[in-house]
PDB file with SEQRES, HELIX, SHEET and CRYST1 records, atoms N, CA, C and O in Angstrom:
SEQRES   1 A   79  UNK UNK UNK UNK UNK UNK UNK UNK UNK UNK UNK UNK UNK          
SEQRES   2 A   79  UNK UNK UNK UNK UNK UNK UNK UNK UNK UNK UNK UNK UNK          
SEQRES   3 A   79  UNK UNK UNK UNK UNK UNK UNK UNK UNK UNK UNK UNK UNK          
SEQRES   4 A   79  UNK UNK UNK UNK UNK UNK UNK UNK UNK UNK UNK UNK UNK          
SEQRES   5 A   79  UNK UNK UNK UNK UNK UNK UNK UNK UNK UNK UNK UNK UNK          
SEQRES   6 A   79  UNK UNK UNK UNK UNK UNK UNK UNK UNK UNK UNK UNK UNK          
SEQRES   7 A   79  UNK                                                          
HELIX    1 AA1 UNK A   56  UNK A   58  5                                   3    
SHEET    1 AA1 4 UNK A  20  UNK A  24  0                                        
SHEET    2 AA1 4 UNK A  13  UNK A  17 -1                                        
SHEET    3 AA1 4 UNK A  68  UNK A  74  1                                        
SHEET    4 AA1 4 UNK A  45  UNK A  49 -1                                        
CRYST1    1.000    1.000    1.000  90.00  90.00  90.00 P 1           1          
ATOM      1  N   UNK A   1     -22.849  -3.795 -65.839  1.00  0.00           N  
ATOM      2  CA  UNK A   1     -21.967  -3.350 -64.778  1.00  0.00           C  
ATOM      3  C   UNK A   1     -21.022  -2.306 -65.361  1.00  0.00           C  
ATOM      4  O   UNK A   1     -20.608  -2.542 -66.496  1.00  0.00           O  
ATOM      5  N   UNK A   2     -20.632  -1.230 -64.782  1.00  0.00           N  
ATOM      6  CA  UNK A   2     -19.807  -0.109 -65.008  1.00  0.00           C  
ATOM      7  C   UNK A   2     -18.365  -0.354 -64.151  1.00  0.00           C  
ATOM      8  O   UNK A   2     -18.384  -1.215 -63.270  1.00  0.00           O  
ATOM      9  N   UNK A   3     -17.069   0.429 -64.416  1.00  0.00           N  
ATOM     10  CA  UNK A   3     -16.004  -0.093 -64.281  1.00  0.00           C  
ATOM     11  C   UNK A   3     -16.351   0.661 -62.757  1.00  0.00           C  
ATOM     12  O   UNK A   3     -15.834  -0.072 -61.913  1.00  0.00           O  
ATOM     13  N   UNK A   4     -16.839   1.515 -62.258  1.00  0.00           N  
ATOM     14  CA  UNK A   4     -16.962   1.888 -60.864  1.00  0.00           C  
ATOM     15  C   UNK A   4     -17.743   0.634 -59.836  1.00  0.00           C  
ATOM     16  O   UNK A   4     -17.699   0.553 -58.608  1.00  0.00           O  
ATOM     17  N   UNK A   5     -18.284  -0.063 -60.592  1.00  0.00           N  
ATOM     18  CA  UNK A   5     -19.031  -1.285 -59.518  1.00  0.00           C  
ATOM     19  C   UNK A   5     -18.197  -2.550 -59.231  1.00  0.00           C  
ATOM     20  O   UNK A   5     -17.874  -3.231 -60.204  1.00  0.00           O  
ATOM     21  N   UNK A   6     -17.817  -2.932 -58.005  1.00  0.00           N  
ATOM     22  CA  UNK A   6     -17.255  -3.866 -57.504  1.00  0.00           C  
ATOM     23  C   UNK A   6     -17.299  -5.325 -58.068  1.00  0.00           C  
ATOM     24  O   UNK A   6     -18.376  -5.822 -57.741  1.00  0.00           O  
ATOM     25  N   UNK A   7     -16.734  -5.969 -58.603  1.00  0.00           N  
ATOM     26  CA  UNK A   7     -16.768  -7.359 -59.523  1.00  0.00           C  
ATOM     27  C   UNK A   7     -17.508  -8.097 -58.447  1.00  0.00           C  
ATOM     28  O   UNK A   7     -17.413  -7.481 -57.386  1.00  0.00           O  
ATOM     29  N   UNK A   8     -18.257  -9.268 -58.338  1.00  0.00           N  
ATOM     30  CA  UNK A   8     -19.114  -9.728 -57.589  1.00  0.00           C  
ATOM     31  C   UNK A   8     -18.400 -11.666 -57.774  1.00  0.00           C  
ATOM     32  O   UNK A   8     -19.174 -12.376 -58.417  1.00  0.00           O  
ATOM     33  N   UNK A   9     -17.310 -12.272 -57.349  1.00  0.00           N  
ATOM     34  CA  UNK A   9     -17.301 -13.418 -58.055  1.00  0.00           C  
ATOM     35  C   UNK A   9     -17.459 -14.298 -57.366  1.00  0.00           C  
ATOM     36  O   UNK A   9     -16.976 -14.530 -56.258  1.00  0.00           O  
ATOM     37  N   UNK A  10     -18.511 -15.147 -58.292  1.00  0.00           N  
ATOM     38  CA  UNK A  10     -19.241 -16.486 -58.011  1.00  0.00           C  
ATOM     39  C   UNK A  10     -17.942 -17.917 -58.029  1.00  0.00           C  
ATOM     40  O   UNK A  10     -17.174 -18.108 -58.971  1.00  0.00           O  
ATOM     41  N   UNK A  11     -17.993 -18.769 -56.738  1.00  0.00           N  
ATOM     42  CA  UNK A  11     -17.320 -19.451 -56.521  1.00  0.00           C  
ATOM     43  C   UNK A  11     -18.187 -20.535 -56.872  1.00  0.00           C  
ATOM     44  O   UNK A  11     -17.493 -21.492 -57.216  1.00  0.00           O  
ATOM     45  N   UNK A  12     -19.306 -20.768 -56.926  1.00  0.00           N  
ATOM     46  CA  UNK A  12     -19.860 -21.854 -57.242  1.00  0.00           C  
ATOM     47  C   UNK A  12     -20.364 -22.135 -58.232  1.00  0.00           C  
ATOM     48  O   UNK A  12     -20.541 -21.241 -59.060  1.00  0.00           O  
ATOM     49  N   UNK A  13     -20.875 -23.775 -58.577  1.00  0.00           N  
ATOM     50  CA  UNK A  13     -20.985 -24.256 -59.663  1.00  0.00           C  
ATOM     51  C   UNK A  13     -22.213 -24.907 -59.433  1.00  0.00           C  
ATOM     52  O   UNK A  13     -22.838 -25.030 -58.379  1.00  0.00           O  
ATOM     53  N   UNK A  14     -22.570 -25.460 -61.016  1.00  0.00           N  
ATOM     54  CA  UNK A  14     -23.547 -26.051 -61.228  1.00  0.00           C  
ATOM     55  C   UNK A  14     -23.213 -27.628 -61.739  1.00  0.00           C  
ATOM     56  O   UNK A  14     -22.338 -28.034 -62.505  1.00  0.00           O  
ATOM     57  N   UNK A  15     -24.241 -28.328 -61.020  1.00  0.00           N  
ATOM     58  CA  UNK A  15     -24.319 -29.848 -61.961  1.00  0.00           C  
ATOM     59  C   UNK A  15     -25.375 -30.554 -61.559  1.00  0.00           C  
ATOM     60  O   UNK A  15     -26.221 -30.131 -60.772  1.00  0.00           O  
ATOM     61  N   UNK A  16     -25.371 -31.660 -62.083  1.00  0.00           N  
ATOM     62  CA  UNK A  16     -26.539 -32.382 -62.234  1.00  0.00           C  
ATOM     63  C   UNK A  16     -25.955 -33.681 -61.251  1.00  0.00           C  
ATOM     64  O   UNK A  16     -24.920 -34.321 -61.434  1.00  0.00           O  
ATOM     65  N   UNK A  17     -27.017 -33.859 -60.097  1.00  0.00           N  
ATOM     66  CA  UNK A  17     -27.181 -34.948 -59.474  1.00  0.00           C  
ATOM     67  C   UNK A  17     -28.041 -36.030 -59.588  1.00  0.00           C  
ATOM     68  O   UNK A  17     -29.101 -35.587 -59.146  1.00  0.00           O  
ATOM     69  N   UNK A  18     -28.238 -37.279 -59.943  1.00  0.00           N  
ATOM     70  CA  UNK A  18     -29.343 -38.018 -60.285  1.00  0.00           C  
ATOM     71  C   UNK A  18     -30.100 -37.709 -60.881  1.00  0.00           C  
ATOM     72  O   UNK A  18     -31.232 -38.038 -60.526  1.00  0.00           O  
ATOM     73  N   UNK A  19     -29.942 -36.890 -62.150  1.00  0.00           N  
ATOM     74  CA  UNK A  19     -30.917 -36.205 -63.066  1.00  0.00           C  
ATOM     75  C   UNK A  19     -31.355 -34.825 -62.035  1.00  0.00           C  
ATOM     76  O   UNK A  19     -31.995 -34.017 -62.708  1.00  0.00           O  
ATOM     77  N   UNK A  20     -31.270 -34.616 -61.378  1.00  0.00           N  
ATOM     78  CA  UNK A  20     -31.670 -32.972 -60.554  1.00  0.00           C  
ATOM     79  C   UNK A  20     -30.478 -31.723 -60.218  1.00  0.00           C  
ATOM     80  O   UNK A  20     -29.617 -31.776 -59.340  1.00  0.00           O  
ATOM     81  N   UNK A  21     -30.741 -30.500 -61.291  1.00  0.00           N  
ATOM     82  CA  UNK A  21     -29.503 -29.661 -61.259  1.00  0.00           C  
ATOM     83  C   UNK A  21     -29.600 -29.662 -59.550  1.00  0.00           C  
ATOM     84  O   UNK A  21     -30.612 -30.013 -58.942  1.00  0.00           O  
ATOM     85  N   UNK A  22     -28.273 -29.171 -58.871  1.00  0.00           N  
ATOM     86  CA  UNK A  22     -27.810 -28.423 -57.762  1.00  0.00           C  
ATOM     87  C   UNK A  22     -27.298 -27.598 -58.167  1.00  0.00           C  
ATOM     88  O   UNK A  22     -26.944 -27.614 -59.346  1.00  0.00           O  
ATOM     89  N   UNK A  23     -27.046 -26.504 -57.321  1.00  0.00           N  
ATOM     90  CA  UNK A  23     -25.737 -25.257 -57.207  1.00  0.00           C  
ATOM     91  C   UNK A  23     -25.348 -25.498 -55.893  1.00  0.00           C  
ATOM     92  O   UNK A  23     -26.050 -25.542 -54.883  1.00  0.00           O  
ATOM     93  N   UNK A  24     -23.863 -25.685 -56.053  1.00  0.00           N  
ATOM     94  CA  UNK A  24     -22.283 -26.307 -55.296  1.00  0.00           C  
ATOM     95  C   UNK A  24     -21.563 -25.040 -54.617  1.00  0.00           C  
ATOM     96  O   UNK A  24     -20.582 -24.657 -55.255  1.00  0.00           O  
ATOM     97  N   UNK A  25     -21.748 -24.577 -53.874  1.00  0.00           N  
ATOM     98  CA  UNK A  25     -20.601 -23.598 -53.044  1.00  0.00           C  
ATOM     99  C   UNK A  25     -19.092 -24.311 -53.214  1.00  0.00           C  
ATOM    100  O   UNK A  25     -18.465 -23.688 -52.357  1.00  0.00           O  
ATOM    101  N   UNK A  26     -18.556 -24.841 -53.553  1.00  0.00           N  
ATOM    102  CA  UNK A  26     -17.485 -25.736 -53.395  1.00  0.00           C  
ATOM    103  C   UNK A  26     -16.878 -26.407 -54.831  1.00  0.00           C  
ATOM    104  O   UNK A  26     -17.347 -25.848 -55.822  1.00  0.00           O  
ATOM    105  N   UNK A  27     -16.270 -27.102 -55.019  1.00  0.00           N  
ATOM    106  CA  UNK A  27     -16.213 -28.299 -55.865  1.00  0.00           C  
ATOM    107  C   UNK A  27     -15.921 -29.576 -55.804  1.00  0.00           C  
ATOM    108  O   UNK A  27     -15.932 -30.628 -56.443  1.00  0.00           O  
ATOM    109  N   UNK A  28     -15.704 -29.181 -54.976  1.00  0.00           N  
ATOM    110  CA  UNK A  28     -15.369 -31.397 -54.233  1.00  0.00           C  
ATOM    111  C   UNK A  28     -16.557 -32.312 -54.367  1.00  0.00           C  
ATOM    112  O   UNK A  28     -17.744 -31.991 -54.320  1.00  0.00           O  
ATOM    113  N   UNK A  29     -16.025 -33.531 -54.546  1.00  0.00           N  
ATOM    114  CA  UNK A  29     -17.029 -34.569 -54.950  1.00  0.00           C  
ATOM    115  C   UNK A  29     -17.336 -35.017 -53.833  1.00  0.00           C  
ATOM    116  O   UNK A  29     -18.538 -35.282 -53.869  1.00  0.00           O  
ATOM    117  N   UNK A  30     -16.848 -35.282 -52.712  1.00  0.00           N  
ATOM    118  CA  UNK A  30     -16.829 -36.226 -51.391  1.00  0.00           C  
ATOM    119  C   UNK A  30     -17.389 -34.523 -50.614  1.00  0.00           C  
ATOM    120  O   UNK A  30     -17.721 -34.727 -49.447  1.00  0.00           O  
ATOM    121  N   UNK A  31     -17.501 -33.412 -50.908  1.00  0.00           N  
ATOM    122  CA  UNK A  31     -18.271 -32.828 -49.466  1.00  0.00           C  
ATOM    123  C   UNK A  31     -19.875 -32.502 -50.545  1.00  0.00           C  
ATOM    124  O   UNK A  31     -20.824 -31.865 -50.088  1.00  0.00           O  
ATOM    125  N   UNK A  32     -19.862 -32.996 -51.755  1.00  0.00           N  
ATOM    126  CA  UNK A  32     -21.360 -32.608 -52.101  1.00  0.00           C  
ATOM    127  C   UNK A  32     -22.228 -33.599 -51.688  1.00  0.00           C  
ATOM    128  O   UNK A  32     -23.427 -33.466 -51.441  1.00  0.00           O  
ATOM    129  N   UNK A  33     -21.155 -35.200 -51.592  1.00  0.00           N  
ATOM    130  CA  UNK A  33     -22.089 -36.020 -51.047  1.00  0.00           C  
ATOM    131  C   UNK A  33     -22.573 -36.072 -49.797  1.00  0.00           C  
ATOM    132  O   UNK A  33     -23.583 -36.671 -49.428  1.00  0.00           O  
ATOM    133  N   UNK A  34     -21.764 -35.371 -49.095  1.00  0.00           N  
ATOM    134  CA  UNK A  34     -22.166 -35.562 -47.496  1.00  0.00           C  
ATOM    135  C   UNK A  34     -23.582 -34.148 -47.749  1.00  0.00           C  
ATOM    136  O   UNK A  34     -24.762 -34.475 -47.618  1.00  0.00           O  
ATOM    137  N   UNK A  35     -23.321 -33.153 -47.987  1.00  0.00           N  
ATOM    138  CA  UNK A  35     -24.212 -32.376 -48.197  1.00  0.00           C  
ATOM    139  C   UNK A  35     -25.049 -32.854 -48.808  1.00  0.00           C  
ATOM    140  O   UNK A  35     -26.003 -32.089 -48.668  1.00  0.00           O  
ATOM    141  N   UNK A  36     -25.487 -34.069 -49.743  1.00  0.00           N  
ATOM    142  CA  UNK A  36     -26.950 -34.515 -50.471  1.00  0.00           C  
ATOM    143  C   UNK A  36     -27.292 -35.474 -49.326  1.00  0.00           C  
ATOM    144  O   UNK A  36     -28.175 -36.315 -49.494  1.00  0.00           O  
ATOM    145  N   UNK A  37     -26.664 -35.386 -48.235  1.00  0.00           N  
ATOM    146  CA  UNK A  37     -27.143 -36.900 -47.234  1.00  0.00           C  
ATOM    147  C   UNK A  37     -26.298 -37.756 -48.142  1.00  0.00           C  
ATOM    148  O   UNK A  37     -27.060 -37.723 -49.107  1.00  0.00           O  
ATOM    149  N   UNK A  38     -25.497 -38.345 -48.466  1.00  0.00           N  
ATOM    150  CA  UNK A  38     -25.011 -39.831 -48.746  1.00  0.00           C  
ATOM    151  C   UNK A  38     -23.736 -39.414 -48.151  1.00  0.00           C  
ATOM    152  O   UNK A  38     -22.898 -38.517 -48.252  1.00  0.00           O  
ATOM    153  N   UNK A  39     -24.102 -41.017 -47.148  1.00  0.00           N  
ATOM    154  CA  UNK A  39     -22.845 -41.125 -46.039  1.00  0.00           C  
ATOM    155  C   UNK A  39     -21.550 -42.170 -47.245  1.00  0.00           C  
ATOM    156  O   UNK A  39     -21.557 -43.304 -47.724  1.00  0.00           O  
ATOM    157  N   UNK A  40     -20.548 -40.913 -47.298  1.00  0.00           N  
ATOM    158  CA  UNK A  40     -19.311 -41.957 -48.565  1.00  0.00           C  
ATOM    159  C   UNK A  40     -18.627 -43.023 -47.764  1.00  0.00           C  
ATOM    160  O   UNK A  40     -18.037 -43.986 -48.254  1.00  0.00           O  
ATOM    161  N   UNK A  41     -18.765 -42.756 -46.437  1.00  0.00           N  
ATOM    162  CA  UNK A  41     -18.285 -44.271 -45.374  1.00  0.00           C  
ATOM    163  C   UNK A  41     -18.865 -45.374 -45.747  1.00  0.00           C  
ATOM    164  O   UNK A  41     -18.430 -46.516 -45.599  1.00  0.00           O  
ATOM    165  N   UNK A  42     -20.153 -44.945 -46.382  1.00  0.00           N  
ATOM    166  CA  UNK A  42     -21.105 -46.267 -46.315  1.00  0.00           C  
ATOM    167  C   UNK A  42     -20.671 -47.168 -47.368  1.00  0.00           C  
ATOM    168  O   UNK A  42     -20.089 -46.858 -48.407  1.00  0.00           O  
ATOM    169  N   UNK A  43     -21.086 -48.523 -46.906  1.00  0.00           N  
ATOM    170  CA  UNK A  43     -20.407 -49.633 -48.199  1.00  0.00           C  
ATOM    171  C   UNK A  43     -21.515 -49.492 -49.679  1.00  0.00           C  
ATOM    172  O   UNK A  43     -22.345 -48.583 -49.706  1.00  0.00           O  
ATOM    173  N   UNK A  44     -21.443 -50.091 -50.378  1.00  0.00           N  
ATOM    174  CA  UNK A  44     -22.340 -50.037 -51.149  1.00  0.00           C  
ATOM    175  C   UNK A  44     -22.743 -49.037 -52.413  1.00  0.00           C  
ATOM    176  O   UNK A  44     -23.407 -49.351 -53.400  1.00  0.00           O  
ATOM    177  N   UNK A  45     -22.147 -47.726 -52.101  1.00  0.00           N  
ATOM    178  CA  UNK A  45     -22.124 -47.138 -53.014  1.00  0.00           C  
ATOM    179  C   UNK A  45     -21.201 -47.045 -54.490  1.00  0.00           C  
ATOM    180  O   UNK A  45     -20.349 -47.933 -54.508  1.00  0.00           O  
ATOM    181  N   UNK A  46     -21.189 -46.382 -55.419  1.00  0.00           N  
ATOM    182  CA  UNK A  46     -20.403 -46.286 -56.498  1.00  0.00           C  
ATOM    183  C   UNK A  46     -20.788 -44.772 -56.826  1.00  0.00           C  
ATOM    184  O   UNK A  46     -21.848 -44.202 -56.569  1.00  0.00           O  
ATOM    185  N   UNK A  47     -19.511 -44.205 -57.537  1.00  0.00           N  
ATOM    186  CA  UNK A  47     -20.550 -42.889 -58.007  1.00  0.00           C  
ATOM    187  C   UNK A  47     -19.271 -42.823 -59.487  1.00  0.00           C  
ATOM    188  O   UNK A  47     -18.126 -43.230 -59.682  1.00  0.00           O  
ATOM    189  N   UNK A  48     -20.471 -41.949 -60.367  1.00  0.00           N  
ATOM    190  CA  UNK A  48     -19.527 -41.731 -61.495  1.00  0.00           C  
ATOM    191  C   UNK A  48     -20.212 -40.404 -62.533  1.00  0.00           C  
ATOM    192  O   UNK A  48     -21.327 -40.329 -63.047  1.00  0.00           O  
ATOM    193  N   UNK A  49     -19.108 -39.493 -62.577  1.00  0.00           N  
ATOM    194  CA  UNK A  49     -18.793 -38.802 -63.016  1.00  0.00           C  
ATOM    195  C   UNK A  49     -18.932 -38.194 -64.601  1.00  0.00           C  
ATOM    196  O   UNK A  49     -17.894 -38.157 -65.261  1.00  0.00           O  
ATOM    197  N   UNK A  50     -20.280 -37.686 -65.261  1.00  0.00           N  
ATOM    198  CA  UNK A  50     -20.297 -37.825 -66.932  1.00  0.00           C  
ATOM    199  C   UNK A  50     -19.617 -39.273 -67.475  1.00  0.00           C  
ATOM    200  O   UNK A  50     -18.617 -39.450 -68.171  1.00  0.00           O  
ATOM    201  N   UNK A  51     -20.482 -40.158 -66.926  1.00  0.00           N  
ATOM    202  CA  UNK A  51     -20.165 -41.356 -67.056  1.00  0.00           C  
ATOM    203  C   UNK A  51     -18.937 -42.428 -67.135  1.00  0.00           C  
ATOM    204  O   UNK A  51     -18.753 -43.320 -67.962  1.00  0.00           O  
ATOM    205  N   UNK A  52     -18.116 -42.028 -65.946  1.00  0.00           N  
ATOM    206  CA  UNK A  52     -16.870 -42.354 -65.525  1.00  0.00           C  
ATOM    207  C   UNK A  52     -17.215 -42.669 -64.245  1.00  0.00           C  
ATOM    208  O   UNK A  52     -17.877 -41.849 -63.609  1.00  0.00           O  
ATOM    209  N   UNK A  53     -16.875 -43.755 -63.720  1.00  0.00           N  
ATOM    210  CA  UNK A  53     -16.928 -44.241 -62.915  1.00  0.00           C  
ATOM    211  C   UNK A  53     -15.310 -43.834 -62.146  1.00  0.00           C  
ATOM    212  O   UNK A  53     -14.172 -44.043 -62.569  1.00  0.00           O  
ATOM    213  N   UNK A  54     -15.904 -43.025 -60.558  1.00  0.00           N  
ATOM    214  CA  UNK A  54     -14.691 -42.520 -60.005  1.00  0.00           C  
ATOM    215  C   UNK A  54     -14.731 -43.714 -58.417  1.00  0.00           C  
ATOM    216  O   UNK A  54     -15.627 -43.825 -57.580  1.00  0.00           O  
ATOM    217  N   UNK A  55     -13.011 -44.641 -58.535  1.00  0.00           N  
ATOM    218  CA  UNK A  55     -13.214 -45.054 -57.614  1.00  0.00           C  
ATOM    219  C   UNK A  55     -13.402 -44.401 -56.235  1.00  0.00           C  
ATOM    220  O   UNK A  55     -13.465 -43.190 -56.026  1.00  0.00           O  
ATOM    221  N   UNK A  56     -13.505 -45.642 -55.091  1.00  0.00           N  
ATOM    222  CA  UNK A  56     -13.954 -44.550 -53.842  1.00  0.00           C  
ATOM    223  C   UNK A  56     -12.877 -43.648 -53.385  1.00  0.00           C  
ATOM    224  O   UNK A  56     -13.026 -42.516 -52.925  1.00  0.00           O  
ATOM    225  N   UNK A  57     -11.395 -44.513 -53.633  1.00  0.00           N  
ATOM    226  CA  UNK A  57     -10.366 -43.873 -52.980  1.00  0.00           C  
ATOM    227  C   UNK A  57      -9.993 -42.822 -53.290  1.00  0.00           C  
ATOM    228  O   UNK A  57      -9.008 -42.342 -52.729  1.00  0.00           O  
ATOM    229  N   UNK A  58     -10.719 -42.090 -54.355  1.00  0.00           N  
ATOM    230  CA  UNK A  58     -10.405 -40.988 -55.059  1.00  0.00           C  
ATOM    231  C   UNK A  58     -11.470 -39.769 -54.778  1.00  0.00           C  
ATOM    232  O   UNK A  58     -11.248 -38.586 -55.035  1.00  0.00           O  
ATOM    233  N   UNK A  59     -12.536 -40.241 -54.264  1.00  0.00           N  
ATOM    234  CA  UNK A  59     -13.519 -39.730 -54.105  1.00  0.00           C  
ATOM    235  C   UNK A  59     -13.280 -38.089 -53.138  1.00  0.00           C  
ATOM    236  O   UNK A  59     -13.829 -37.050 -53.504  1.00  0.00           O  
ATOM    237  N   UNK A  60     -12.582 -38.155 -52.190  1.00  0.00           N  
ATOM    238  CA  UNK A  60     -11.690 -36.895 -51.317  1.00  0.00           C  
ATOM    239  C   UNK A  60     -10.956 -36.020 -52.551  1.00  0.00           C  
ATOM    240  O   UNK A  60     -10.705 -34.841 -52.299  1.00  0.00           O  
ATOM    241  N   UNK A  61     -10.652 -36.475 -53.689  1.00  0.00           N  
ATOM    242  CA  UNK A  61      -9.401 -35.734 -54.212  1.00  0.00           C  
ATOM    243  C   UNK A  61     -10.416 -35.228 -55.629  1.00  0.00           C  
ATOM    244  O   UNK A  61      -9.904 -34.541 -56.512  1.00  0.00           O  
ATOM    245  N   UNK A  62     -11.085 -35.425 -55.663  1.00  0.00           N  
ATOM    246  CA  UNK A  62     -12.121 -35.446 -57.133  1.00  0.00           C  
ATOM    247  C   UNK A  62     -12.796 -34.038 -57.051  1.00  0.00           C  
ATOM    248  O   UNK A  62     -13.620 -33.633 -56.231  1.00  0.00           O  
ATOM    249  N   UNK A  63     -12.120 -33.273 -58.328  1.00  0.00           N  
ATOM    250  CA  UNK A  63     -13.011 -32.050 -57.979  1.00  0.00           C  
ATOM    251  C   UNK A  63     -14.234 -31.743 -59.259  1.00  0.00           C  
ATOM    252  O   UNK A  63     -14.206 -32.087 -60.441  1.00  0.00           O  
ATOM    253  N   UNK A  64     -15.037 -31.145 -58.671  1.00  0.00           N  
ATOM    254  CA  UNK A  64     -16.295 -31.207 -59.873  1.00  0.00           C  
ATOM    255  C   UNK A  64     -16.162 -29.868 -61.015  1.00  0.00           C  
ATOM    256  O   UNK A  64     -15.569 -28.924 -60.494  1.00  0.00           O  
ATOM    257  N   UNK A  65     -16.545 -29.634 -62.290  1.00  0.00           N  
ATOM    258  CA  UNK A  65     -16.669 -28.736 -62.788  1.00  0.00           C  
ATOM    259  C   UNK A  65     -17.677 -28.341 -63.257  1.00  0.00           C  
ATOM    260  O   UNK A  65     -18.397 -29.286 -63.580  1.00  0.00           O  
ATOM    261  N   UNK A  66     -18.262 -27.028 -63.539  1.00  0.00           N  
ATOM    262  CA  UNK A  66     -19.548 -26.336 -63.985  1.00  0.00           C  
ATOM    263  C   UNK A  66     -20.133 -27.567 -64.940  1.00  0.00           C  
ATOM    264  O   UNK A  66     -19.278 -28.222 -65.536  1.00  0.00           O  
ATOM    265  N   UNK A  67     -21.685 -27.968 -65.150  1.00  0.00           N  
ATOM    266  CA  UNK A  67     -22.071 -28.850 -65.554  1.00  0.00           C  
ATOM    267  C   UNK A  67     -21.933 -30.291 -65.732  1.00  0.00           C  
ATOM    268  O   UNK A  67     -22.408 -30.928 -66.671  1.00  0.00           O  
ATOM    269  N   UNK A  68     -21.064 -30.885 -64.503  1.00  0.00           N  
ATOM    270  CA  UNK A  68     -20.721 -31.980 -64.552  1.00  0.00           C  
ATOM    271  C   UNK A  68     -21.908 -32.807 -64.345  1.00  0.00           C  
ATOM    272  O   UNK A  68     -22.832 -32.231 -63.771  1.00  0.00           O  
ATOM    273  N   UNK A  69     -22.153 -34.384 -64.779  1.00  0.00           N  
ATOM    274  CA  UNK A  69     -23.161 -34.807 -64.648  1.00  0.00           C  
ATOM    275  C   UNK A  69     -22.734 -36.043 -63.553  1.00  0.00           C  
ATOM    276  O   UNK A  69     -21.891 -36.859 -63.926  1.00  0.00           O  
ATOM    277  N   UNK A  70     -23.258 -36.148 -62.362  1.00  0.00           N  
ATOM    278  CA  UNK A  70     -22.944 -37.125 -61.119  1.00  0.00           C  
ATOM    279  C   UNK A  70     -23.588 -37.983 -60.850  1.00  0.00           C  
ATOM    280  O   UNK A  70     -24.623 -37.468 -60.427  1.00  0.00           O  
ATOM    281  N   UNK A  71     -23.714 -39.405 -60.791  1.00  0.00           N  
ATOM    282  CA  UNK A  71     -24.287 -40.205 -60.497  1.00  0.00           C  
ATOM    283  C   UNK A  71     -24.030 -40.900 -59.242  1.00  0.00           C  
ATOM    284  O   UNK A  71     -22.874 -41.140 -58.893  1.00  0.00           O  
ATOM    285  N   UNK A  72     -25.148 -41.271 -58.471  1.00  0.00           N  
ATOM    286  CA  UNK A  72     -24.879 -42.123 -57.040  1.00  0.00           C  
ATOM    287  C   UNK A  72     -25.577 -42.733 -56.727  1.00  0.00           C  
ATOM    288  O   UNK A  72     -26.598 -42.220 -56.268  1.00  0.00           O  
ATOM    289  N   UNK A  73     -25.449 -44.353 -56.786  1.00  0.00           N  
ATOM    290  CA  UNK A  73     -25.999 -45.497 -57.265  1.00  0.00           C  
ATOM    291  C   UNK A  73     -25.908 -46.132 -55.443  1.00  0.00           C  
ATOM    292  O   UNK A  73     -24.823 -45.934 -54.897  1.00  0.00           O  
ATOM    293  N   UNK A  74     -26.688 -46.639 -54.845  1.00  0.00           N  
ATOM    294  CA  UNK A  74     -26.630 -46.822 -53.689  1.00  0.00           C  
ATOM    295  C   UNK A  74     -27.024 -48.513 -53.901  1.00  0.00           C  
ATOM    296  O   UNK A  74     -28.040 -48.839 -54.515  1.00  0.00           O  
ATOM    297  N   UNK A  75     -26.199 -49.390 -53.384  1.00  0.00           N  
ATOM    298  CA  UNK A  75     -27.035 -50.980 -53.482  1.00  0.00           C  
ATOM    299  C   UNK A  75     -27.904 -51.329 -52.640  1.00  0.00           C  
ATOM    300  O   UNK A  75     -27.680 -51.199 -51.436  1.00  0.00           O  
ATOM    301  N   UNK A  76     -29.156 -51.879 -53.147  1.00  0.00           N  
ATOM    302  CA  UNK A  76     -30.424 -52.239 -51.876  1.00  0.00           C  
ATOM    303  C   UNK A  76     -30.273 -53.634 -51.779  1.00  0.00           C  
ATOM    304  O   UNK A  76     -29.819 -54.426 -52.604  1.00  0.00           O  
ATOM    305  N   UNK A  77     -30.646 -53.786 -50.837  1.00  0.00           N  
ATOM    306  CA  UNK A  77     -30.539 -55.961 -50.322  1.00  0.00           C  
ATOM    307  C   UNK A  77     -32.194 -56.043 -50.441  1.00  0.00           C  
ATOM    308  O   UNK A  77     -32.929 -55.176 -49.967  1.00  0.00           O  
ATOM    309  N   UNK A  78     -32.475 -56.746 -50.863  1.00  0.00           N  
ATOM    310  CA  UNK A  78     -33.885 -57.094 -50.812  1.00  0.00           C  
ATOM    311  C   UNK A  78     -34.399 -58.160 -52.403  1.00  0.00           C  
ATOM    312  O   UNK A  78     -33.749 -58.370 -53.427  1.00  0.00           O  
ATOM    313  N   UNK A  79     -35.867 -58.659 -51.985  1.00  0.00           N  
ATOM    314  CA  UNK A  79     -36.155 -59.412 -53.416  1.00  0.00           C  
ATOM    315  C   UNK A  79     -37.911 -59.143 -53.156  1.00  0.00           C  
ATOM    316  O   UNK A  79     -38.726 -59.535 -53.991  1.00  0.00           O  
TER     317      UNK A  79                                                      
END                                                                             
């Protein structure tokens, strides 16, 4: 790029969901889940963060950074 070409800047990020990279327009933890389909209303879940477990109530305020690694563990009823 030459100093005459317009800077181009990327707002989004990268990370890893259940072992599968995404790219994030955003950084919030609670709108990537609604965007992967997981309803965060729903009971049952846990999710955690490069292996930090982030409670739910925090889940709205949690912001993600370039290569973060996310986990979202959903509980099944069954035998």
């Amino acid at each position: 790029m030459n100093a005459s070409e317009p800077s181009i800047q990327h707002d989004s990020i990268r990370c890893t969901l259940n072992g599968k990279a995404i790219e994030l327009p955003h950084r919030s933890l609670h709108q990537m889940m609604v965007e992967q389909g997981v309803n965060p209303e729903k009971p049952g879940i846990a999710v955690a963060v490069n292996d930090t477990v982030v409670r739910r109530s925090d889940w709205k305020q949690t912001e993600l950074a370039d290569g973060d690694h996310v986990e979202v563990i959903t509980a099944m009823q069954g035998g």
